[in-house]
VEXMIRO-938834 format. One record per residue: residue number from 1; residue in three letters; x, z, y of N, C-alpha, C, O, CB in turn. Coordinates in steps of 0.02 Angstrom, whole numbers, always signed. Glycine has a CB too. Example, Ala and Ser with C-alpha at 12.3 -4.5 7.8 and 13.67 -1.06 7.14 Angstrom:
// VEXMIRO-938834
R num residuo    nc1    nc3    nc2   cac1   cac3   cac2    cc1    cc3    cc2    oc1    oc3    oc2   cbc1   cbc3   cbc2
R   1     ALA   +660   +390   -284   +615   +390   -225   +660   +390   -165   +712   +423   -166   +565   +452   -224
R   2     SER   +642   +354   -112   +684   +357    -53   +645   +394     +2   +670   +402    +57   +704   +286    -30
// end
This chain:
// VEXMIRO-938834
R num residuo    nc1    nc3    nc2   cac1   cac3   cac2    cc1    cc3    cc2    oc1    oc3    oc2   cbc1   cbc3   cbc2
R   1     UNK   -784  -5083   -505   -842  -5039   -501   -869  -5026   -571   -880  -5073   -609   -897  -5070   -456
R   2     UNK   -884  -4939   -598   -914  -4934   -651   -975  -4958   -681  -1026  -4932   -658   -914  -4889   -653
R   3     UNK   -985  -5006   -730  -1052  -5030   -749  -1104  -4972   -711  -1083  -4916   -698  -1059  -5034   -842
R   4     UNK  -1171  -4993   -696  -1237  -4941   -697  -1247  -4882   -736  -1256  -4823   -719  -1291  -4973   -716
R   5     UNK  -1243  -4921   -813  -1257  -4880   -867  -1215  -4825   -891  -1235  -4778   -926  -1265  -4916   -914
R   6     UNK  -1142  -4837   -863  -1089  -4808   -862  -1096  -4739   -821  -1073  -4686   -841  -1043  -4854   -839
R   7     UNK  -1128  -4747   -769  -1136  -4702   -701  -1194  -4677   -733  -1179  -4618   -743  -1146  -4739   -616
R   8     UNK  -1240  -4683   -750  -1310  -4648   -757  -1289  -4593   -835  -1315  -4539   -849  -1389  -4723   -773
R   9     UNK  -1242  -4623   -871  -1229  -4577   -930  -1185  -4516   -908  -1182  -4468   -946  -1192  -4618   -992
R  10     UNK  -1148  -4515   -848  -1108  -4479   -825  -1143  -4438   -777  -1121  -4381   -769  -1057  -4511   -805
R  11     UNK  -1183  -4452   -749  -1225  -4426   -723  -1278  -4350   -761  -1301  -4297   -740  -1255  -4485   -708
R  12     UNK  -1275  -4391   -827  -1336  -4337   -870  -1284  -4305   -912  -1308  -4267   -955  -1408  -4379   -926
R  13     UNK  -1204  -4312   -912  -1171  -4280   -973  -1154  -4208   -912  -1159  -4156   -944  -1087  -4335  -1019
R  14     UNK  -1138  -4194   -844  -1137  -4154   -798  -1170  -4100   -818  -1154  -4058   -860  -1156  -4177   -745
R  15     UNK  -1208  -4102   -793  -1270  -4050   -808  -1271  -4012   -870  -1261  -3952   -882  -1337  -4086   -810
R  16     UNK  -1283  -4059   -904  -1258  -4026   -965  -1186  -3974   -994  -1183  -3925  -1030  -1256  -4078   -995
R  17     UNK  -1145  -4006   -966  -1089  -3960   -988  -1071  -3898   -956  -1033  -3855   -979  -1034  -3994   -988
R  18     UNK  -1111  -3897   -883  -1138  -3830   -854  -1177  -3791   -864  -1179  -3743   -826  -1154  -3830   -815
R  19     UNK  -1216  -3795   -913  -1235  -3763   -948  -1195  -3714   -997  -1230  -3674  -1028  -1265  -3798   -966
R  20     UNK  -1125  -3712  -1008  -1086  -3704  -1073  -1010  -3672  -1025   -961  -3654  -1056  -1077  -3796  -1129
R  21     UNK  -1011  -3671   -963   -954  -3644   -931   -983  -3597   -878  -1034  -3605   -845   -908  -3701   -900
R  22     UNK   -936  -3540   -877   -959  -3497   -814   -935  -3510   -742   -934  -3464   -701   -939  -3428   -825
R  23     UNK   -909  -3600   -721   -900  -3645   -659   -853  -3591   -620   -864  -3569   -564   -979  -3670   -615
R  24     UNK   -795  -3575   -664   -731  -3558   -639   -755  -3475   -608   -720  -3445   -568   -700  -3623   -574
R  25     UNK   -814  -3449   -633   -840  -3399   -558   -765  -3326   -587   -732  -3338   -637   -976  -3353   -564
R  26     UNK   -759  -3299   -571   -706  -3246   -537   -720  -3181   -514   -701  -3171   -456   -680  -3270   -481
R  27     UNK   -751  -3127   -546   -743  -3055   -518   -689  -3022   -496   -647  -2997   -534   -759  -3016   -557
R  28     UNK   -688  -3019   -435   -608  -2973   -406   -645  -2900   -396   -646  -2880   -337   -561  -3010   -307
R  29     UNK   -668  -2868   -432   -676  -2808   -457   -719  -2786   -493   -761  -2744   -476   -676  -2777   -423
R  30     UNK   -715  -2820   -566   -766  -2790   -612   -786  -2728   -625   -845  -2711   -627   -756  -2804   -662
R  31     UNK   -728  -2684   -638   -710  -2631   -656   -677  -2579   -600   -617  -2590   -591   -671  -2647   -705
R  32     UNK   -700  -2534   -566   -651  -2484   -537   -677  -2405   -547   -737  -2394   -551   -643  -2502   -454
R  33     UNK   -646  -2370   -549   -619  -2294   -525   -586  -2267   -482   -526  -2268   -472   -590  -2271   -555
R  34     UNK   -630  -2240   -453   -604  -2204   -383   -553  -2259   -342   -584  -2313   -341   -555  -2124   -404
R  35     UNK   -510  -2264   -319   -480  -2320   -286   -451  -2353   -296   -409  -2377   -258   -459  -2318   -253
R  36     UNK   -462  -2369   -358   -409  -2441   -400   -443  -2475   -451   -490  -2447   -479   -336  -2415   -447
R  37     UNK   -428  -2526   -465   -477  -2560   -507   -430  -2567   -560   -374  -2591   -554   -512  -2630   -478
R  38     UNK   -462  -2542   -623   -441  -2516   -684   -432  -2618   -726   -386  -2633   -763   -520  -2441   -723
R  39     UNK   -473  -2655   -710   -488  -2700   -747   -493  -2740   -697   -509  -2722   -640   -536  -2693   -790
R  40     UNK   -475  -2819   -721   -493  -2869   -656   -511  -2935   -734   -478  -2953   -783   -398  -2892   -573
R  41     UNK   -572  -2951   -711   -593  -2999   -761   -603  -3056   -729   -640  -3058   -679   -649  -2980   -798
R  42     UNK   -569  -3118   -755   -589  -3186   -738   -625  -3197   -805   -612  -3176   -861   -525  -3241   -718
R  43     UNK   -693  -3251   -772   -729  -3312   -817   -695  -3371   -799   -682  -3381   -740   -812  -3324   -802
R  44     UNK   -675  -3422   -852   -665  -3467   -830   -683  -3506   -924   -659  -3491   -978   -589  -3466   -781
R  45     UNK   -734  -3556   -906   -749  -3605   -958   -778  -3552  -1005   -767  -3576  -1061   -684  -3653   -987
R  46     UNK   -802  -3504  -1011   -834  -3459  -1054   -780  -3413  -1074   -802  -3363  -1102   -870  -3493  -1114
R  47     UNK   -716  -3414  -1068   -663  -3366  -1081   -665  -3321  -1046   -667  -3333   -985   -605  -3384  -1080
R  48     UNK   -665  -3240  -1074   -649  -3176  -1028   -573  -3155  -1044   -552  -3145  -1101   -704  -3106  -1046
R  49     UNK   -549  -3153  -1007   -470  -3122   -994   -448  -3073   -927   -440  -3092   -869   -421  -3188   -987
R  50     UNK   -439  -2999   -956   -446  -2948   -926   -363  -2944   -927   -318  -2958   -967   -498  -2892   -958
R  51     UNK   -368  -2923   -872   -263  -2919   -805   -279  -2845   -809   -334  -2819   -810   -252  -2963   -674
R  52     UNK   -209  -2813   -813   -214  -2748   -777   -226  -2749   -693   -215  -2802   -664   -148  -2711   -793
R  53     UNK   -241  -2708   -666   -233  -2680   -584   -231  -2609   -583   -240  -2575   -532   -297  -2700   -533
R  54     UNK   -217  -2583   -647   -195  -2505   -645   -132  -2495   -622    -88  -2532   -644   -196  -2471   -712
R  55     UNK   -114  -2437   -568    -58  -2429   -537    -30  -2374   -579    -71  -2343   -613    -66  -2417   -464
R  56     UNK    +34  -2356   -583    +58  -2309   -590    +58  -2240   -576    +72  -2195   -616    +85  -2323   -582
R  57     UNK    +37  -2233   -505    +33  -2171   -477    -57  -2162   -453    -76  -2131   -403    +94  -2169   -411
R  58     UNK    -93  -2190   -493   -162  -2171   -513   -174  -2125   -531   -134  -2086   -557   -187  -2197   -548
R  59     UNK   -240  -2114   -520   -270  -2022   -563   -311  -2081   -590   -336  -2131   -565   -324  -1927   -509
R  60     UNK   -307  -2050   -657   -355  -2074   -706   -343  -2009   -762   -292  -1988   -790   -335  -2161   -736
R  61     UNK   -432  -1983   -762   -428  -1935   -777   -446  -1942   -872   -435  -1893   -908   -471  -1896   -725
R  62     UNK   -471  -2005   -897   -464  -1991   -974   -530  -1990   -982   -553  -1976  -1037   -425  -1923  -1002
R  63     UNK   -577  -2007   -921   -654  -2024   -978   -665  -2100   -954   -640  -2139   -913   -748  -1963   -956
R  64     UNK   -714  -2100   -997   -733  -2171  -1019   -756  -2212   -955   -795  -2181   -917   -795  -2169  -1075
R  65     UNK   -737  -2281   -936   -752  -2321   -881   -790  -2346   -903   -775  -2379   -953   -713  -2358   -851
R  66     UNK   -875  -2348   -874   -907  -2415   -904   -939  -2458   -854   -982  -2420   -832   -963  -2400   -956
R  67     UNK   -948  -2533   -810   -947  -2548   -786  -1005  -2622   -805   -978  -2665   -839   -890  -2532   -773
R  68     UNK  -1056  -2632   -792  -1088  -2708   -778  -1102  -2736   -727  -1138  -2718   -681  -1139  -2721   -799
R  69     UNK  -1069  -2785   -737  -1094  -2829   -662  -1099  -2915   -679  -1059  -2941   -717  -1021  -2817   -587
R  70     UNK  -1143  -2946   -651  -1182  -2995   -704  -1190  -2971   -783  -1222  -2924   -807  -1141  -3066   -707
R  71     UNK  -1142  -3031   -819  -1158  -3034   -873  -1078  -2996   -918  -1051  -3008   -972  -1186  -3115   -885
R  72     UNK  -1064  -2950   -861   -992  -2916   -875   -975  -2851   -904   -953  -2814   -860   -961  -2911   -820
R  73     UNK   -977  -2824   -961   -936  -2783   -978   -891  -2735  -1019   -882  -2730  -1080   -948  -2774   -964
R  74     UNK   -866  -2703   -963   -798  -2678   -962   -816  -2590   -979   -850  -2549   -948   -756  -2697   -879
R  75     UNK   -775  -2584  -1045   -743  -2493  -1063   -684  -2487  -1056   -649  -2529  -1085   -748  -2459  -1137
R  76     UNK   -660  -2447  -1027   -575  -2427  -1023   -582  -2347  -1048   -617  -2300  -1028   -532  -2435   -926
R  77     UNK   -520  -2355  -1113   -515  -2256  -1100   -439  -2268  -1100   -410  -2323  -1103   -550  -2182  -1182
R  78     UNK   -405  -2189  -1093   -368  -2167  -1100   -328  -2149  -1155   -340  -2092  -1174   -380  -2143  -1077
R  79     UNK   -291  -2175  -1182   -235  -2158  -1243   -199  -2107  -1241   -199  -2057  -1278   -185  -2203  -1250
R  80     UNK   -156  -2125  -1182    -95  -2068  -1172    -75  -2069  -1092   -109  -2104  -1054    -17  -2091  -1224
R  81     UNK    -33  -2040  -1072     -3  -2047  -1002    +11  -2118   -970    +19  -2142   -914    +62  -2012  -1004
R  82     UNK    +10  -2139  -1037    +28  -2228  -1008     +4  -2304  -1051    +30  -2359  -1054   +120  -2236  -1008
R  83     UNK    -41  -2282  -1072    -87  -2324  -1111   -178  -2314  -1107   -214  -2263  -1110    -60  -2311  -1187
R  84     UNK   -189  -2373  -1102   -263  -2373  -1096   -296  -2401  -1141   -256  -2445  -1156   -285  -2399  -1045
R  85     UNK   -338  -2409  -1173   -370  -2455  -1209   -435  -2498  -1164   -462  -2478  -1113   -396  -2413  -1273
R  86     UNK   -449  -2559  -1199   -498  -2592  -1165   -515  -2627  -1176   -480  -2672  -1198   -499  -2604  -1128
R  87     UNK   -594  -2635  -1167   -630  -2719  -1210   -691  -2734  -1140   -723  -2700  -1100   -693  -2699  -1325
R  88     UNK   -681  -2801  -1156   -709  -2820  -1110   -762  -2892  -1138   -740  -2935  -1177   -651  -2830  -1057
R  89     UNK   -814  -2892  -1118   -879  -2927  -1137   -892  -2962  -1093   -893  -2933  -1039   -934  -2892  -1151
R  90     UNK   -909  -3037  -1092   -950  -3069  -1068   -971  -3141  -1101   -936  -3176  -1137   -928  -3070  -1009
R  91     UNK  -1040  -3155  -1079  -1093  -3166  -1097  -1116  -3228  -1044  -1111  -3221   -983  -1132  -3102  -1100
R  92     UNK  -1135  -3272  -1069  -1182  -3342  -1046  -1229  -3358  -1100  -1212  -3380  -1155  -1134  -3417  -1033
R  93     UNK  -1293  -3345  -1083  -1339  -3392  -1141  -1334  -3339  -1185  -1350  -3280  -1189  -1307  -3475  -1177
R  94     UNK  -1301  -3393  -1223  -1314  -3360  -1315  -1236  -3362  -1303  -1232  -3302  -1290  -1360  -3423  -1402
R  95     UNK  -1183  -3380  -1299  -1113  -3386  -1300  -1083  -3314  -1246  -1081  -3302  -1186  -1092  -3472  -1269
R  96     UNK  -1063  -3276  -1315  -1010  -3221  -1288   -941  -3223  -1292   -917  -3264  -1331  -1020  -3163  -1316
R  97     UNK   -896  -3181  -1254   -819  -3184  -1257   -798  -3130  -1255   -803  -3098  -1203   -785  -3218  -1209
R  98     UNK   -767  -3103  -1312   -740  -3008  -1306   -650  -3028  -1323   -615  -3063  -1360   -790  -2932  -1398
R  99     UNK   -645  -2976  -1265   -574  -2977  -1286   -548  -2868  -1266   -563  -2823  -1227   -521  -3059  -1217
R 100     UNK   -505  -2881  -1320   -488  -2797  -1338   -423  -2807  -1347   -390  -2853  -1370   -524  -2756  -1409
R 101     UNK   -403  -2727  -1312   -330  -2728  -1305   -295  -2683  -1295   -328  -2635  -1317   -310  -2760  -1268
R 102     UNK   -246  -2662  -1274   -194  -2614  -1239   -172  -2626  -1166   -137  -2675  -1153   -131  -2616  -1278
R 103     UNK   -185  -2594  -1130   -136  -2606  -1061   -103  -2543  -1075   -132  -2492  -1095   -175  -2613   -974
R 104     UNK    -15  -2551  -1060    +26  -2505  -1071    +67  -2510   -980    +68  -2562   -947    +74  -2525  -1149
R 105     UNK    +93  -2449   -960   +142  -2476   -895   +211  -2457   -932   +217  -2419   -979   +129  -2428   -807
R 106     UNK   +257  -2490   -902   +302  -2472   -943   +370  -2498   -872   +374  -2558   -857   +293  -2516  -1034
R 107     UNK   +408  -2455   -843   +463  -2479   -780   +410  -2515   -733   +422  -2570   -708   +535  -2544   -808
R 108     UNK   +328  -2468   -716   +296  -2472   -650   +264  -2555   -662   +240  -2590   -618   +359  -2459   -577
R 109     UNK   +272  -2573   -736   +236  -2653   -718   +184  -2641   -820   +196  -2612   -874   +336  -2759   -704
R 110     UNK   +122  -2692   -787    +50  -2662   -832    +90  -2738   -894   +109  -2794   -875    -73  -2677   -774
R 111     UNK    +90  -2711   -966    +75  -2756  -1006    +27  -2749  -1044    +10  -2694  -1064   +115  -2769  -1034
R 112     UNK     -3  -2803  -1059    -63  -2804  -1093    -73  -2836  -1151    -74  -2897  -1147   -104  -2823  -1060
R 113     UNK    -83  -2806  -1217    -80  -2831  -1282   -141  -2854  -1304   -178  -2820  -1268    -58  -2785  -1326
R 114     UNK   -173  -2885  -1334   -254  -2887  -1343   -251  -2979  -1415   -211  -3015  -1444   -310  -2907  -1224
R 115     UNK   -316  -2969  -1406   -329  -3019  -1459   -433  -3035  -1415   -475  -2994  -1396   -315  -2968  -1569
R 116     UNK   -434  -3104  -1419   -490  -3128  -1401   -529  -3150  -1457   -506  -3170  -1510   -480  -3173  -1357
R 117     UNK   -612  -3144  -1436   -649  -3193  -1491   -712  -3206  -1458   -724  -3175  -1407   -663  -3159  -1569
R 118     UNK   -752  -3246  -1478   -802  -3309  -1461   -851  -3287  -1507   -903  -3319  -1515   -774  -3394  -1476
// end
């Protein structure tokens, strides 16, 4: 059995470190246009990392997506026939997470190039 003192310090380090993570939470549609969701953003531990869910045979007409929901967001434009650009923001507290990038389709499947920062 863990000492008392052992349990009561573990007790008060909890709380605390929830303070500093977004507790795994998960938007399954941050971002959409007309019937597809351009952007799919997970939080997890204060990290934002944006997936494609752009389809191929989408209309996406080339203006600007802008999207908040909580502490979320998301711009997507249009490059070319098959490239998008996109940055995506989120925010806890004082601690933000942007990450910017490329989603390209390329043989009907989304890759996504980008670089993150804190």
């Amino acid at each position: 059995m863990l000492p008392l003192v052992l349990v009561v310090m573990m007790l008060a380090v909890v709380p605390l470190l929830s303070l500093f993570s977004f507790h795994g939470q998960e938007l399954q549609t941050a971002a959409r246009y007309r019937d597809h969701e351009a952007c799919l953003v997970l939080l997890d531990s204060g990290v934002a990392q944006c997936k494609s869910q752009i389809e191929e045979n989408a209309a996406y007409t080339g203006e600007t997506l802008t999207q908040k929901r909580g502490r979320v967001t998301i711009e997507v434009d249009q490059l070319n026939d098959t490239s998008w650009f996109f940055t995506c923001v989120a925010r806890c507290g004082k601690a933000q997470a942007t990450q910017k990038g490329t989603i390209t389709l390329q043989n009907g499947c989304a890759e996504v190039t980008g670089k993150s920062t804190r």
